[in-house]
C-alpha positions as CSV (number, residue, x, y, z in Angstrom):
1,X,93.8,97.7,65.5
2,X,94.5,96.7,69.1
3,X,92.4,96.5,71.7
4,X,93.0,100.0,72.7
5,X,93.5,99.8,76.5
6,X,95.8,102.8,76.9
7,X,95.5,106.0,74.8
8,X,98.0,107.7,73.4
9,X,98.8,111.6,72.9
10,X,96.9,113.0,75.9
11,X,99.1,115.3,78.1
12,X,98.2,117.1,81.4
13,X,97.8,120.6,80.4
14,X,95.7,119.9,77.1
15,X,92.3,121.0,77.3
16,X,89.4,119.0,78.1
17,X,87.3,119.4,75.2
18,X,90.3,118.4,73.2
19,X,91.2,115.3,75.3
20,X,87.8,113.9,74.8
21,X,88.0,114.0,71.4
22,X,90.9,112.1,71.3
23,X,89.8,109.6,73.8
24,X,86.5,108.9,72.4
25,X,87.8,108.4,68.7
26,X,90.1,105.4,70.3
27,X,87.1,104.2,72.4
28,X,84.4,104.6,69.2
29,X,87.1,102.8,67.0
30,X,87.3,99.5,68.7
31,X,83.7,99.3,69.0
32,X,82.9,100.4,65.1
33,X,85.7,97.9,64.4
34,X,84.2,94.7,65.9
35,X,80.9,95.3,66.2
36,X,80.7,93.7,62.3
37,X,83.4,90.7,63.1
38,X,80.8,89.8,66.2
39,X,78.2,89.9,64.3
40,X,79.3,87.7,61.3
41,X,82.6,85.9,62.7
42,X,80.9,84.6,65.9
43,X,83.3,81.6,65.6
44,X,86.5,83.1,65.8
45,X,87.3,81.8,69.7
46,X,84.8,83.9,70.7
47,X,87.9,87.2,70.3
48,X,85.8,89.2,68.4
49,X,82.6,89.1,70.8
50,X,85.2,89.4,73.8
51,X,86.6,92.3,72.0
52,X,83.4,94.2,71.3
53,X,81.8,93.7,75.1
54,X,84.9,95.1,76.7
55,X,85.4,97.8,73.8
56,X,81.7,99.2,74.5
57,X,82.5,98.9,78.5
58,X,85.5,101.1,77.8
59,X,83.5,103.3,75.2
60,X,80.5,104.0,78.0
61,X,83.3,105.2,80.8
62,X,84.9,107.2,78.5
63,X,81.5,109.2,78.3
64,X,81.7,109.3,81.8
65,X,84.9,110.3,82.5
66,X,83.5,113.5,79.9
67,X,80.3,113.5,80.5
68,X,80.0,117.6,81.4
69,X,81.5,118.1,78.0
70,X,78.7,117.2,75.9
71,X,75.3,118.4,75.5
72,X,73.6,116.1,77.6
73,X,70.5,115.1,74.8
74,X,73.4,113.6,72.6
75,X,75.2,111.9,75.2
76,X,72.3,109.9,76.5
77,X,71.6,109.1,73.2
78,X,74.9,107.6,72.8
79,X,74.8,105.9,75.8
80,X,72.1,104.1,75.4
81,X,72.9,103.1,72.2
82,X,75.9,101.4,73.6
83,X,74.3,100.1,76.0
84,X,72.0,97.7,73.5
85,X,75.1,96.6,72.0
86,X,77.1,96.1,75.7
87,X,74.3,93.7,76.7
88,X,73.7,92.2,73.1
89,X,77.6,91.1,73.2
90,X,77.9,90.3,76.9
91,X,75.0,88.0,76.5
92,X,76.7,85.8,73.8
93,X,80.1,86.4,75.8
94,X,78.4,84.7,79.1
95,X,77.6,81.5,76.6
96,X,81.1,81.7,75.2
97,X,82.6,81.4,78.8
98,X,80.3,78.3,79.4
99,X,80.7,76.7,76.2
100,X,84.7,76.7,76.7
101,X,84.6,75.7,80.4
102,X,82.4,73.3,80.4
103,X,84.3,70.0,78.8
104,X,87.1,70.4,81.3
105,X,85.4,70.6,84.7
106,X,86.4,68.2,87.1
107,X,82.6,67.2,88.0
108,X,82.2,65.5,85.1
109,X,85.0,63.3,85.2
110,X,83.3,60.5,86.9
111,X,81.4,58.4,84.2
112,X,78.2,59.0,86.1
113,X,78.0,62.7,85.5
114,X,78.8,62.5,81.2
115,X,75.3,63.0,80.9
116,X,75.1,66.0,82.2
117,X,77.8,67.4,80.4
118,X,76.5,66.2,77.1
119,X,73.2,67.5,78.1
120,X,74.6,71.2,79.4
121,X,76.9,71.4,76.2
122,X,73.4,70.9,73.8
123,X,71.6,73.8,76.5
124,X,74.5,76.1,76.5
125,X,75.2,75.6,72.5
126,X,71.6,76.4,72.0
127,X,71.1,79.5,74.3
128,X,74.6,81.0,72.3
129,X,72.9,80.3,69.2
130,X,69.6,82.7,70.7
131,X,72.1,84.8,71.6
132,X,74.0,85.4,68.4
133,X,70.8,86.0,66.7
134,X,70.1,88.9,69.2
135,X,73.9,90.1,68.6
136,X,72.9,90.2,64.9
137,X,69.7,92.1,65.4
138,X,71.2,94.7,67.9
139,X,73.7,95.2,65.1
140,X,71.5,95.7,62.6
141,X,69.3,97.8,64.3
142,X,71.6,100.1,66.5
143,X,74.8,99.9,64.5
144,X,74.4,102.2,62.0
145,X,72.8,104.8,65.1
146,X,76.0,104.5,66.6
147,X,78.4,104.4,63.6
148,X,76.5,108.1,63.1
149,X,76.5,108.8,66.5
150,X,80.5,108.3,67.3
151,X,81.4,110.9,64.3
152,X,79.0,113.2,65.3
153,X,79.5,113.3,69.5
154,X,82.8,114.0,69.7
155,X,82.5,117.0,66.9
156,X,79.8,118.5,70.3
157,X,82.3,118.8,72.3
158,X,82.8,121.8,74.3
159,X,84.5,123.4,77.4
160,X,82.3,122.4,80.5
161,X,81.4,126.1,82.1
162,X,80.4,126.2,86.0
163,X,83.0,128.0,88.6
164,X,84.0,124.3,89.3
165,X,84.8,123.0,85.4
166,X,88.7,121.7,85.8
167,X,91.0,124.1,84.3
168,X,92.7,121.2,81.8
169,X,92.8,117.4,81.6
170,X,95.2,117.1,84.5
171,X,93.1,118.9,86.7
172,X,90.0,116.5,85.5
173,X,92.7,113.2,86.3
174,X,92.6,114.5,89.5
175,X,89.1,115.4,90.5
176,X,88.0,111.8,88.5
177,X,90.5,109.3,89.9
178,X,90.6,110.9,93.4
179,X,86.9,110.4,93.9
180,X,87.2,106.8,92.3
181,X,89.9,106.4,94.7
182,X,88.1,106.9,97.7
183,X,84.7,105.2,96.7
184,X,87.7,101.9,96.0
185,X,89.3,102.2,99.3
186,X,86.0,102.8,101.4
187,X,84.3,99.8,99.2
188,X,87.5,97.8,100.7
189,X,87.1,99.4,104.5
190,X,83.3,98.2,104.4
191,X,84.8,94.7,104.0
192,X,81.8,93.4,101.7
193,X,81.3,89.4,102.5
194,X,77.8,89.0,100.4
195,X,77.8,88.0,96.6
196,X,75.9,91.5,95.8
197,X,77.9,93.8,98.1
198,X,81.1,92.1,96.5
199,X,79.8,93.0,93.3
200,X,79.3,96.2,93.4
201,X,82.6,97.0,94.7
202,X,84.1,94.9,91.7
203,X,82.1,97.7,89.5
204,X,83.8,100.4,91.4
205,X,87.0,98.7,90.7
206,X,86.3,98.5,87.0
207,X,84.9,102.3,86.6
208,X,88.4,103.0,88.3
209,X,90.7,100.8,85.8
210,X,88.8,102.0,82.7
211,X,89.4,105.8,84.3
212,X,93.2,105.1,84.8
213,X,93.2,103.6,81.5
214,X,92.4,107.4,80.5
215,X,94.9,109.5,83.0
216,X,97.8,107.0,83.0
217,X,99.9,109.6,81.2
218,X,98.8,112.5,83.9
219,X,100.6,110.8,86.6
220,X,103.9,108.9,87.6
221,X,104.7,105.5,86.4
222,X,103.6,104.0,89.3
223,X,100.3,104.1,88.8
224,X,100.0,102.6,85.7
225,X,102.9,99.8,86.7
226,X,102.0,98.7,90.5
227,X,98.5,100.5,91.0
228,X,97.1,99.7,88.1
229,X,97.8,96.1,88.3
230,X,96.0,95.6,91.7
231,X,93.0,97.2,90.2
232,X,93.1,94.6,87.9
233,X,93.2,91.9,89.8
234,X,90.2,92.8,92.2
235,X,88.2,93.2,89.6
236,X,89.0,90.0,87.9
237,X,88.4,87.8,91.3
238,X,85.6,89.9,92.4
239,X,84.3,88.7,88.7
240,X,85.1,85.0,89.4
241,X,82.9,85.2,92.8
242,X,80.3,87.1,91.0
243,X,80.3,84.1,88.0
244,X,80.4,81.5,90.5
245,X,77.2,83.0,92.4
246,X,75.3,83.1,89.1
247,X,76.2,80.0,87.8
248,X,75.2,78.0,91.0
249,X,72.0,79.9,90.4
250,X,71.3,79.2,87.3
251,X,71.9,75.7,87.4
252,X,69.2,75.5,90.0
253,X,67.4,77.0,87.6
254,X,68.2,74.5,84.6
255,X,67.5,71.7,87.5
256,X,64.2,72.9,88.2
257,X,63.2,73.2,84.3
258,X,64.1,69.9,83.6
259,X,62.4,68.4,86.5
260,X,59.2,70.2,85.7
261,X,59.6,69.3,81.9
262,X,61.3,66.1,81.6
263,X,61.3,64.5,85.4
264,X,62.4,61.2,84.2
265,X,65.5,62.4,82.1
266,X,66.3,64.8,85.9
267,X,67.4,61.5,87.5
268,X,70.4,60.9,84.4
269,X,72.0,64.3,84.5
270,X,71.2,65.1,88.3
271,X,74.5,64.2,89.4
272,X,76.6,66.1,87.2
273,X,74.6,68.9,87.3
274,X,74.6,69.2,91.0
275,X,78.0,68.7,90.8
276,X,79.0,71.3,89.0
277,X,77.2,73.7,90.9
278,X,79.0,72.4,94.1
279,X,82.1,73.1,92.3
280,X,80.7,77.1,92.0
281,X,79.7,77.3,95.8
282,X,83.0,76.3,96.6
283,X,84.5,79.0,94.2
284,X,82.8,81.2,96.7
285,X,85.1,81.3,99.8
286,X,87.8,80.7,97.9
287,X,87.3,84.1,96.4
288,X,86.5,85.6,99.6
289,X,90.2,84.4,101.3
290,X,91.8,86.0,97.9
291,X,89.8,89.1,98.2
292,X,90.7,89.7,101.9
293,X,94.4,89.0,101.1
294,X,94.0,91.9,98.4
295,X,91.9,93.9,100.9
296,X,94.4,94.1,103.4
297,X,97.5,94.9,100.4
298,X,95.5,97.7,99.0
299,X,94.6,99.1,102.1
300,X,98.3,99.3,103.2
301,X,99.0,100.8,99.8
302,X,96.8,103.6,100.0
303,X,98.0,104.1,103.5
304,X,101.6,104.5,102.2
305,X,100.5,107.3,99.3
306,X,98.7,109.3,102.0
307,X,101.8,109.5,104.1
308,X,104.0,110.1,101.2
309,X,101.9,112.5,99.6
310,X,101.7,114.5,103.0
311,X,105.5,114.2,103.7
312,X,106.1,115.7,100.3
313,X,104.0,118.7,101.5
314,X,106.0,119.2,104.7
């Protein structure tokens, strides 16, 4: 199976109810599928635990995007359920990142600083290996919830009643994406400059790609080819800001451990330690002159659409 990014067979006027089914048996698929390789193919370049993080990030806005068309007992249920195995995989995945990045950084090309990167390597290799073991128990213990749960949900669903329940799945495109829309381009207005105000607008971005993901097929091709894409690309360098922050922090915090523990092995991998973490600090601005060049592209975009939506109304 692919990674199921775009879902096929959904049209504008099909029902709701119908809709999610369809989306949440593509969503529940790739999760159900890799959930086991994670779990007992760790090794595989790290695809399969890559796979299975973003496939239960997909899964949980899909319930989102539906969430009025489920009895709300099951659908928390669910939800959490995926959430244990978001985090179990995303916690492995973070290791996974390090492990590969780590024997190419440019601090530790300097003889000096080989300690350090022998010494992070052994840290990092041994944190994954904590971390595969919870992967293995979160699979064990919720897998079988949720392989129970994701035949059962989607069998619940129902037309959402209220005087405000959209009419068909076009109509939900609409109300969904225009809010995301708006909480995107006001996110960009606000201009965020500090690590956590950048963040949150980068999970704005994602709830936004994973929801156009979903309505591609409600709306003209240039969504999916030129919106889409920018969405994308926030997101990812709103990511690498948000890795750089938490990697310069929790370097510090390997620093610290080792000088409380072992003070007199501090002064061999200081240097390479401390200068990898300048290398994340300087990620920083970096990321902040990319994200203002997008910042002032997207909010020339969105300007655009709103004159040539109104124009089309004239």
């Amino acid at each position: 199976m692919a990674e199921g990014k775009w879902v096929a067979g959904l049209t504008p006027g099909m029902p709701v109810a119908e809709a999610a089914i369809v989306v949440l048996a593509e969503r529940f698929a790739v999760v159900r599928e890799f959930l086991p390789l994670a779990a007992e193919q760790p090794d595989a370049g790290g695809d399969h635990v890559h796979q299975l993080r973003v496939g239960t990030r997909r899964a949980g806005a899909a319930l989102q995007v539906f969430a009025n068309v489920f009895p709300r007992k099951h659908l928390r249920a669910t939800k959490r359920t995926l959430r244990t195995l978001r985090k179990a995989a995303g916690d492995a995945r973070d290791w996974d990142v390090i492990l590969a990045a780590l024997p190419t950084a440019k601090a530790f090309t300097a003889s000096p600083a080989k300690p350090a990167l022998d010494f992070l390597l052994g840290y990092a290799f041994g944190e994954r290996a904590v971390a595969q073991e919870r992967l293995v128990a979160a699979t064990a213990e919720a897998g079988p919830l949720f392989a129970k749960q994701s035949e059962e949900l989607p069998n619940r669903a129902r037309a959402a009643g209220g005087t405000d329940a959209p009419a068909n799945f076009g109509v939900l495109a609409g109300q969904q994406l225009g809010s995301l829309f708006r909480a995107l381009t006001a996110g960009a207005e606000a201009n965020p400059t500090e690590p956590a105000a950048m963040h949150a607008l980068r999970i704005t971005a994602k709830q936004l790609r994973y929801a156009i993901e979903i309505f591609a097929d409600c709306f003209p091709p240039l969504l999916k080819e030129n919106i889409y894409p920018s969405v994308e690309h926030v997101q990812e360098l709103l990511g690498e800001v948000q890795d750089a922050t938490v990697g310069t922090e929790r370097l510090a915090g390997i620093r610290a451990r080792v000088g409380a523990v072992m003070p007199k092995q501090l002064t061999r991998v200081k240097k390479g330690i401390d200068g990898l973490a300048a290398s994340f600090r300087a990620k920083v601005p970096a990321g902040k002159k990319t994200f203002a060049k997008w910042r002032t592209e997207w909010l020339e975009l969105m300007t655009a659409l709103k004159l040539e939506v109104l124009a089309s109304t004239v």
